[in-house]
N, C-alpha and C positions, 0 to 999 in steps of 0.2 A: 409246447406251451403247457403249463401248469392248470389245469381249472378246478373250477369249486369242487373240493371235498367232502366228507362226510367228518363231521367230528365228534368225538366220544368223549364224553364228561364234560364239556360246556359248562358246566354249573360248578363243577369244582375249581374253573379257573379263578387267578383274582381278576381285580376291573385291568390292572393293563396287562393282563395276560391274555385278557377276553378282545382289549382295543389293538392288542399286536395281533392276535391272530385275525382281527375284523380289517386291517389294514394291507395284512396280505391276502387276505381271501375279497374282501371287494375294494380291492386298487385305491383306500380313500388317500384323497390328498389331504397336505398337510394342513389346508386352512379349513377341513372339516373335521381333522382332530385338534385343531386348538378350539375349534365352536365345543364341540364335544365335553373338554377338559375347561372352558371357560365357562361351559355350563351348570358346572357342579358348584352347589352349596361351601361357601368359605370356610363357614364353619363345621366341622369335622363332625360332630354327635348332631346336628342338623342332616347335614347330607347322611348320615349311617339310618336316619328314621325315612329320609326319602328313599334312602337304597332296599333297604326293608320292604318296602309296600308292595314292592313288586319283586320280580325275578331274573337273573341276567341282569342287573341293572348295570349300564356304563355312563350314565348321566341323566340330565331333568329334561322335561321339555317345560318349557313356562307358556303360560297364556293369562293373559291380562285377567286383573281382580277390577273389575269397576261397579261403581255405588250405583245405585237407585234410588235418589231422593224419594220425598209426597204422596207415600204409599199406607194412604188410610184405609184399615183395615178394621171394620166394627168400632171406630172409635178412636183406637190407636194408631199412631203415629209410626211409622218403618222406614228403615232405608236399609233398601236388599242388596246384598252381596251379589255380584253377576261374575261367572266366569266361563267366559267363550271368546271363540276366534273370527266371528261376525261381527263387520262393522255396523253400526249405526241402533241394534239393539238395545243396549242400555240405554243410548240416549230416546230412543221411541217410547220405551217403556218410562223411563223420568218423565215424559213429556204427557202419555198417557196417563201416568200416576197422578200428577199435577193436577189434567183437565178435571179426574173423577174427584180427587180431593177439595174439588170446590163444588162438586155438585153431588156431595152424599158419599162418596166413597166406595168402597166394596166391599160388600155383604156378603158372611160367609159363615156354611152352617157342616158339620159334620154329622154323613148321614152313617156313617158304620165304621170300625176300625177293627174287624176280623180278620184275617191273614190264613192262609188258606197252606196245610200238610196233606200227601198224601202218601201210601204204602200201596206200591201198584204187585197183584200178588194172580198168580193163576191157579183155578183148581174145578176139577175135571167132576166132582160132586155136583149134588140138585142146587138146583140155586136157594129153595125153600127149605135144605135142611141147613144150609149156612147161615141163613135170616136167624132160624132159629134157635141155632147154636150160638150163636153170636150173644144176643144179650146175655147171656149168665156169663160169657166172656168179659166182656166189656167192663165191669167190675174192676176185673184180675187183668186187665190191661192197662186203667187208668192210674190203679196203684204200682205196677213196676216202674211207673215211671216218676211216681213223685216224689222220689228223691233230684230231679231235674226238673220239677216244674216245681217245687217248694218256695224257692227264693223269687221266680217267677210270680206266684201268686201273692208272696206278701205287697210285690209292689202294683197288683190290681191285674195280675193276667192270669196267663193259662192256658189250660184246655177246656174252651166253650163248647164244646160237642165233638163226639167222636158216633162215624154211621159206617154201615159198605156199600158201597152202590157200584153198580154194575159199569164197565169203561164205555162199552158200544158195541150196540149189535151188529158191530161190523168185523167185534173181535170176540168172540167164542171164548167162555173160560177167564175170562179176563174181568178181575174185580178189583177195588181199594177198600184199605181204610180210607177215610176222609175225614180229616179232623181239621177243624177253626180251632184257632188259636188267639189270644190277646196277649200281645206284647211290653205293653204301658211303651215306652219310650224309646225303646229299642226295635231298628228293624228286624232282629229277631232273629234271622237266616240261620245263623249257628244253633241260637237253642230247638229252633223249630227240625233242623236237622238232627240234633242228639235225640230230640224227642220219639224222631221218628223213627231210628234206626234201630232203637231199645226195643219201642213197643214191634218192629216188625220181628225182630226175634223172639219175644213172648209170645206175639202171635203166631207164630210158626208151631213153636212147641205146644202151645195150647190144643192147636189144631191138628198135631199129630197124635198128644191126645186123644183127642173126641172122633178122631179121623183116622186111626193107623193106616189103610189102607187105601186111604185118597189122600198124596201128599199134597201140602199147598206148595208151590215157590212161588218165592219173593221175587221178586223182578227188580225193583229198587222203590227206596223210602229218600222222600225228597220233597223240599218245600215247592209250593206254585206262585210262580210270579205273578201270577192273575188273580188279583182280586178283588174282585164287583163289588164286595164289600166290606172294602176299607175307603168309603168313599166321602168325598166331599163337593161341595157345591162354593157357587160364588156370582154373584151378579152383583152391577151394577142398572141405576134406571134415572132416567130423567126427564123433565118435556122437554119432546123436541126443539124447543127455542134455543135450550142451553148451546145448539150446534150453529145458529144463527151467523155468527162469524168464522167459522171452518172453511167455507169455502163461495169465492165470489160469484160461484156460477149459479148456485144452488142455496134454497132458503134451508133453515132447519129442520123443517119439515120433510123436506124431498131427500136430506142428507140422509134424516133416517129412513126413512122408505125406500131408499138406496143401500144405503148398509144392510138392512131385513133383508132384501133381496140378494145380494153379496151372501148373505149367511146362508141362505135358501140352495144358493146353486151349491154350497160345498155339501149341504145334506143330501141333495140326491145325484151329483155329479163324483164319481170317484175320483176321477184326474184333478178335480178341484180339493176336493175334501182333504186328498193325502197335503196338500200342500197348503192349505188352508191350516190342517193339524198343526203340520211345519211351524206353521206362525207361531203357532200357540206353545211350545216345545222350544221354540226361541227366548221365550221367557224363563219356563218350567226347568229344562236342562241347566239354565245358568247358575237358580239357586241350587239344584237339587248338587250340581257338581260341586260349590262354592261350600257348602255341609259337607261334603263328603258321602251323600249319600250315592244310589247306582243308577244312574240315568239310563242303562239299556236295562234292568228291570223296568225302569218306571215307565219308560216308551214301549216296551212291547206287552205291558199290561193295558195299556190305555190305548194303544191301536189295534188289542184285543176287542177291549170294549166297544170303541168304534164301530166293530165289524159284531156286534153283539145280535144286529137283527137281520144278519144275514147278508148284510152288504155294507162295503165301508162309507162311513160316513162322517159329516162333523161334529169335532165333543162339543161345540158351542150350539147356542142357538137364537134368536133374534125376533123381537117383535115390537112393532110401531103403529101406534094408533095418533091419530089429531094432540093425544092428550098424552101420553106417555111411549119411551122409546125405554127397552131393556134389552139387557145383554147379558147370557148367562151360561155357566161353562160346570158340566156337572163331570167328575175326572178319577177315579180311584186311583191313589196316592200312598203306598207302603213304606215310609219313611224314619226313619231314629234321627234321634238328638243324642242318644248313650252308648258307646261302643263301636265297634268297626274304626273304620276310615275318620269316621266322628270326633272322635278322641285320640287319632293317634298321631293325626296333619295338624301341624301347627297353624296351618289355614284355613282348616275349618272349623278347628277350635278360634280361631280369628273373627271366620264369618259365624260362628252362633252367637260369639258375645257383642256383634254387629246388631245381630235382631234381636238380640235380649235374652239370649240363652232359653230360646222356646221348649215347650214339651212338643211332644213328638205331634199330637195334634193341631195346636199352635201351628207347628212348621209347614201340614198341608194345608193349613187357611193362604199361609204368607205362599206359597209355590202356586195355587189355585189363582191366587192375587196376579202374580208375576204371569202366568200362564193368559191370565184376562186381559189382563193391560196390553201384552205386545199381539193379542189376536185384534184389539182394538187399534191399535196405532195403524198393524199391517193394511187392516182394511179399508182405515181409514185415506191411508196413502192411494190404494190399488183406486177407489170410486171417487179419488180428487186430481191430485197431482200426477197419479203413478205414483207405483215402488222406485222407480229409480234414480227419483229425482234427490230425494231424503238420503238413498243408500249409497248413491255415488257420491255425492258430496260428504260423506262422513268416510266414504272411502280411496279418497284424493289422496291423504296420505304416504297409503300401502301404495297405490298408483307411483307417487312421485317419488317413494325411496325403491319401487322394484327400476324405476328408470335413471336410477343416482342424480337425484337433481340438487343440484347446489339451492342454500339457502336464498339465493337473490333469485336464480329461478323457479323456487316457491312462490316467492313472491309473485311473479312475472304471470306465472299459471293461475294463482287463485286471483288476481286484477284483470286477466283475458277472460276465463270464465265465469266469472262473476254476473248472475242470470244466465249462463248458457248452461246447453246441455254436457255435461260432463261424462267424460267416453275415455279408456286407456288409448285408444288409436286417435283419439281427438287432440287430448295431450302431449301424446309420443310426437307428433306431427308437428308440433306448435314447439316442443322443444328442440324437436331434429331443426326445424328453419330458424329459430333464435340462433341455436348453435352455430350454425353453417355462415350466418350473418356475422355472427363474432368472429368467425375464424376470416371471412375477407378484411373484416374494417382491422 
């Protein structure tokens, strides 16, 4: 028998040289190469900008674009772009958006938009004569490179500071530059990387310089996806009464004194907090995806931060008196409206002119926004109904097309269930005895 081989030049195939060789090397049948070949873009100069973005491309995956009504924001009126494969999401967050837009909205303030480079370099020298040597440097580092941050600065960025600071006394020898950067609108990634790699060669030379006989090495020059401070805030508040009809067990008062405590356990419970995060990242990932910007920077800078005081914790936080209940979600956010992904998907060029063709800042108010709303909705589910109740029934659907059920048996399931609790093995069961009834009568 034939098994999986080794293949050499992959990337110089074309798409059906790459689907022939995928169909003898993992046995796909034919109804997975026509999903495959039915998945591609009709139109030709469409599908070549899909096929572009990435590498090996042999088709699209698609995942639903759905809206987000009633999302006021400082005033303004939004309706967010959401794209994910969770059901019930977008409609929690609409339904969240709604509740806050009749009771004040969400407030949202930026508290830094610094972006964070670093050039990680080792050298076997005092550490007090590289301090020292360093500022007459620093000059003659900041201009080799501005001919690459020029056009940067005209549109209000830069290099806001350049330092060296030591990595960890746990690593000998081991130093950076460390430079903040402002981006204006762009997340930046590219320039912040040409920047870096320039100045780490200047800096080399400089240093062999002033240094012949303690060479530095570079290690690598590369931006940080972590940044504390490119940060922004967002809350919502209201009195308690506003919650007065949410739930029949509970006045408004005890709702929120319930919700606070909900918030409480995800601060010092990890097992709570990662998934409490979750919520909030239910929101955040939808629009950040729906732009075009990078959803695994922006989650692992903010479950950085989480873990900022030494244990992970929740980005939210919650407080309830007699007279006032707030909700508040403080998040660093590195995001573009200009360049990358941004400008070159027809769908996220789609979803910026959705929200109004935001600046770069704008867009972390609107993601903080989206982020607040479904940590609200989640919670509000888990200390009423449950999560399941909400998320099964908006995920009936996906339930009744993986069990191929005919339209009359749509029907038949959502008139049976209707008030109950809704279960895949609940359904399966209720359709397997319909069925088995039809095939006697």
């Amino acid at each position: 028998m034939k098994g999986p081989h080794i293949v050499n030049g992959f990337s110089k195939l074309t798409r059906n040289e790459k689907i022939e060789w995928l169909k003898v090397q993992s046995g796909l049948s034919e109804g997975t190469m026509k999903i495959l070949n039915t998945h591609l873009h009709p139109d030709h100069d469409l599908q070549n900008i899909y096929a572009d973005i990435s590498e090996n491309t042999i088709s699209n995956f698609f995942l639903p674009l759905g809206l987000a009504p009633n999302f006021l924001i400082n005033g303004d009126l939004y309706t967010l772009p959401m794209v994910l494969e969770e059901s019930s999401v977008v409609a929690a967050a609409s339904h969240a958006a709604k509740f806050w837009a009749m009771h004040g909205g969400f407030h949202t303030e930026i508290k830094g938009i610094l972006k964070v480079g670093q050039v990680h370099f080792t050298w076997k020298g005092s550490r007090d004569s590289l301090l020292t040597v360093f500022e007459p440097l620093k000059e003659g580092l900041l201009e080799s490179v501005a001919h690459l941050t020029g056009r940067m600065k005209n549109r209000g960025g830069g290099i806001d500071s350049l330092e060296i600071r030591e990595t960890s006394e746990h690593l000998p020898d081991a130093y950076q530059l460390f430079v903040n950067f402002r981006t204006a609108n762009a997340m930046g990634a590219n320039f912040i990387n040409s920047v870096l790699e320039a100045m780490a060669t200047e800096f080399k030379k400089a240093m062999e310089t002033a240094f012949p006989h303690s060479p530095v090495e570079i290690i690598m020059a590369i931006l940080s996806n972590y940044t504390p401070q490119c940060l922004v805030s967002c809350h919502v508040e209201c009195h308690p009464s506003a919650f007065d009809q949410i739930s029949r067990e509970m006045s408004g008062l005890e709702f929120g004194r319930k919700f606070s405590r909900a918030v409480d356990l995800a601060k010092h419970d990890p097992y709570r907090a990662v998934t409490h995060n979750k919520g909030i990242f239910n929101g955040i990932d939808a629009v950040v995806m729906a732009t075009g910007n990078d959803f695994r920077a922006v989650e692992a800078c903010a479950h950085a931060y989480a873990s900022a005081n030494g244990r992970y914790s929740s980005l939210s936080s919650a407080e309830c008196t007699d007279k006032r209940f707030s909700l508040h979600l403080e998040i660093p956010l590195a995001l573009g409206t200009v360049g990358g992904l941004t400008s070159t998907h027809p769908m996220a060029a789609a979803a910026m002119e959705i929200l109004g063709r935001p600046s770069s800042e704008k867009l972390m108010q609107i993601v903080a926004a989206a982020g607040l709303a479904s940590n609200f909705s989640a919670l509000r589910s888990l200390i009423t109904t449950g999560i399941q109740q909400g998320h099964m029934k908006m995920h009936l659907g996906n339930i009744l097309r993986q069990l191929n059920a005919s339209p009359e048996e749509e029907s038949q399931v959502k008139k049976e269930f209707s008030g109950r609790p809704i279960s895949h093995a609940g359904i399966e069961n209720f359709l397997q005895s319909e069925r088995n009834q039809s095939k006697k009568s």
